[in-house]
C-alpha positions as CSV (number, residue, x, y, z in Angstrom):
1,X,356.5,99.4,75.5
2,X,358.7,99.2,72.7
3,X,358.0,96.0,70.2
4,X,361.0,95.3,68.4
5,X,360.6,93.2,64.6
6,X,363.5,92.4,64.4
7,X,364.1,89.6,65.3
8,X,360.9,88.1,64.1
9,X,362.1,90.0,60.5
10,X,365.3,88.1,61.0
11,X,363.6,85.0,61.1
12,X,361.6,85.4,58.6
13,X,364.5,85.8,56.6
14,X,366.1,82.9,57.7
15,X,363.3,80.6,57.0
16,X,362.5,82.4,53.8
17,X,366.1,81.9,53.0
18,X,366.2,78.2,53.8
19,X,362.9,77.3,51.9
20,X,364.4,78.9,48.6
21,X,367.5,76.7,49.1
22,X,365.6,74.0,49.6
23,X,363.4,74.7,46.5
24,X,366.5,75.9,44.2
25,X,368.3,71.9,45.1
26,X,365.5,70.2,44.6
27,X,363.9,71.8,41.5
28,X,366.6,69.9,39.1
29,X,365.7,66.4,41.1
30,X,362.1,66.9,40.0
31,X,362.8,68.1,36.6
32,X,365.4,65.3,35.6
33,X,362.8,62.8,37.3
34,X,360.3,63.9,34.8
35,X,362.7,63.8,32.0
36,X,363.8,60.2,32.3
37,X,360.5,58.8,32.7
38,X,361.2,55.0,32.4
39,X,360.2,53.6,28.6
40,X,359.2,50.3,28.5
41,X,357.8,48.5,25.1
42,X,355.3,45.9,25.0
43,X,355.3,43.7,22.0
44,X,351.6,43.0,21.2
45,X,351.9,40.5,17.8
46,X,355.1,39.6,15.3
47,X,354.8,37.9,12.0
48,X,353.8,38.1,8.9
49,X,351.8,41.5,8.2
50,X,349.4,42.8,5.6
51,X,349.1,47.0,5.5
52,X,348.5,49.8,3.0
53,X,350.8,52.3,1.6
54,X,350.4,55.7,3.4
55,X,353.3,57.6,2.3
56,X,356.9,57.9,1.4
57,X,359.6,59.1,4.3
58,X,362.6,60.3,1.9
59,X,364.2,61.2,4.5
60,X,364.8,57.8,6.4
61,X,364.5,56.4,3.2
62,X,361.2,54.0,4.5
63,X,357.4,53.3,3.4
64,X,355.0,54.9,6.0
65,X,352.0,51.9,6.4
66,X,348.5,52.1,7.5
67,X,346.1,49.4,8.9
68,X,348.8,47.0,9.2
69,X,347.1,43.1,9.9
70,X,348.6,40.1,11.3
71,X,348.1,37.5,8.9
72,X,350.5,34.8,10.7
73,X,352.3,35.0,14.0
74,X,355.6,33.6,13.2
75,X,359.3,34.0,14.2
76,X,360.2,31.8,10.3
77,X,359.6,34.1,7.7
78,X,359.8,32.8,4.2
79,X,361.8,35.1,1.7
80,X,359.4,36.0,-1.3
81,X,358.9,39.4,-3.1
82,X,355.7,41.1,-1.2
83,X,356.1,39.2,1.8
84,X,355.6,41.9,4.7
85,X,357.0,41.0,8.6
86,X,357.8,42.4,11.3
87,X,355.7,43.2,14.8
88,X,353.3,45.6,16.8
89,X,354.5,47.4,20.0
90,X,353.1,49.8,22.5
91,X,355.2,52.1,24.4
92,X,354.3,52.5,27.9
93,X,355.9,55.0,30.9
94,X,355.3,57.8,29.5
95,X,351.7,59.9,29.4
96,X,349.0,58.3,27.4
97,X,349.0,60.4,23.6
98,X,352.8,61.4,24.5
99,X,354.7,61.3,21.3
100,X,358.2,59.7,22.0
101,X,360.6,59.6,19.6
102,X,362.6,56.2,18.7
103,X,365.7,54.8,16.6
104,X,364.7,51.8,14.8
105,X,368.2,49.7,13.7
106,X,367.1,46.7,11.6
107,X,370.0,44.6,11.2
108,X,370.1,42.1,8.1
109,X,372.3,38.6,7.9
110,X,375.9,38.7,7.8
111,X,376.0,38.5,3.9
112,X,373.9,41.7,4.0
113,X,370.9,42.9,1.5
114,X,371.0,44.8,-1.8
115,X,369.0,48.1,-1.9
116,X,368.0,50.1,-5.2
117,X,371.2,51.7,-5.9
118,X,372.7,48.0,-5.6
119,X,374.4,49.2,-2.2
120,X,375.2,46.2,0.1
121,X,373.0,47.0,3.9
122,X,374.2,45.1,6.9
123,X,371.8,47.6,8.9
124,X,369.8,50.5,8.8
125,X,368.6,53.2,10.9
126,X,365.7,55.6,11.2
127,X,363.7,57.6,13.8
128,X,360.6,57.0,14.2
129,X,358.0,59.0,16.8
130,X,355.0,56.8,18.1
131,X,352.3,57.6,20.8
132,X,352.8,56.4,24.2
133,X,349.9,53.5,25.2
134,X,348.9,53.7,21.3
135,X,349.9,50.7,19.3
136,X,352.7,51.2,16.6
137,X,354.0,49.0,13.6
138,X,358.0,48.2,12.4
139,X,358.1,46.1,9.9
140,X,359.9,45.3,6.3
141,X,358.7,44.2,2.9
142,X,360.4,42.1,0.4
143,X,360.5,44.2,-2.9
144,X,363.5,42.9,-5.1
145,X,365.8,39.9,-5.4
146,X,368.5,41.5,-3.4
147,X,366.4,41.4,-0.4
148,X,365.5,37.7,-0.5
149,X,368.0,36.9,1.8
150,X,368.2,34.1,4.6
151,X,369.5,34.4,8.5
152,X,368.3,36.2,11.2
153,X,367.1,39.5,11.1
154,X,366.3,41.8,13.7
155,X,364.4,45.2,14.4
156,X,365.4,46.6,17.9
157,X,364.2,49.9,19.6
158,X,366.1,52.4,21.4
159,X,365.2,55.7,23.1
160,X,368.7,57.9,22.9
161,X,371.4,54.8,23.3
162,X,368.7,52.7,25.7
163,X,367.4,49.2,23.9
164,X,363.9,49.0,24.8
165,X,363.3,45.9,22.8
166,X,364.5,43.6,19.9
167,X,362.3,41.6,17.9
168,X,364.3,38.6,15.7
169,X,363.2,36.7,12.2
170,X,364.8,33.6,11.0
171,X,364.2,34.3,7.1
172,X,364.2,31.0,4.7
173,X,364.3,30.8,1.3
174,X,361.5,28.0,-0.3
């Protein structure tokens, strides 16, 4: 008796061939899934801040602070050099220790600030990279007379051109 393969081989082939379609469609679903995990940002205090100096990022032109305190959880901030505000977030959605990189745009009153050079700012913006489920600091502090400047100010958040959270001050002068 003569035991023919192939059509068992022909199968085989069609199966094997159907399971690597499958697997080539449905590769980018689960790669793009990972990609966009889904950031969300928990704001855990806002207010008026104590920290320490760590060091200097020339290259978003902005103070890197350690062991930042609330001193006063307030939405009012009163405009005097040294006073430090601003809040403490946590992202979450991503893996716990997963660095994620952010855009920080602080936007100042519509009379704008003065910066060293003498330069009127209606807004800035950096990049900043935090740990997911770690808690993270953006704040500002007052350091000249072209900064004391009332209205509202905001810091918001954004991973690539998504807002994950704003964070507003109503700045007095006293």
């Amino acid at each position: 008796m003569r035991i023919s393969r192939t059509g068992r081989d022909e199968n085989m082939k069609s199966i094997v061939k159907l399971l690597f379609g499958i697997a080539v469609l449905c590769a980018p679903l689960a790669a793009s899934a990972n990609a966009q995990e889904t950031l969300k940002v928990q704001v855990i205090s806002y207010g008026v801040f104590t920290s320490k100096f760590s060091a200097k990022d020339d290259k978003n032109r902005r103070d890197v602070v350690k062991d930042e305190k609330l001193v006063s959880q307030t939405e009012t901030i009163v405009a005097k050099i040294g006073t430090e505000f601003g809040f403490t977030f946590q992202i979450d959605g991503a893996p716990k220790g997963k660095e994620v990189e952010l855009r920080v745009l602080t936007k100042f009153p519509p009379k704008g600030i003065k910066d060293e050079q003498n330069d009127t700012l209606f807004e800035t913006e950096s990049r900043i990279v935090v740990r997911a489920g770690e808690a993270s600091y953006e704040g500002f502090q007052f350091e000249s007379q072209g900064e004391l400047v009332p209205g509202e100010w905001s810091f918001a958040l954004y991973a690539g051109e998504t807002k994950l959270a704003e964070r507003k001050f109503n700045v007095v002068l006293k």
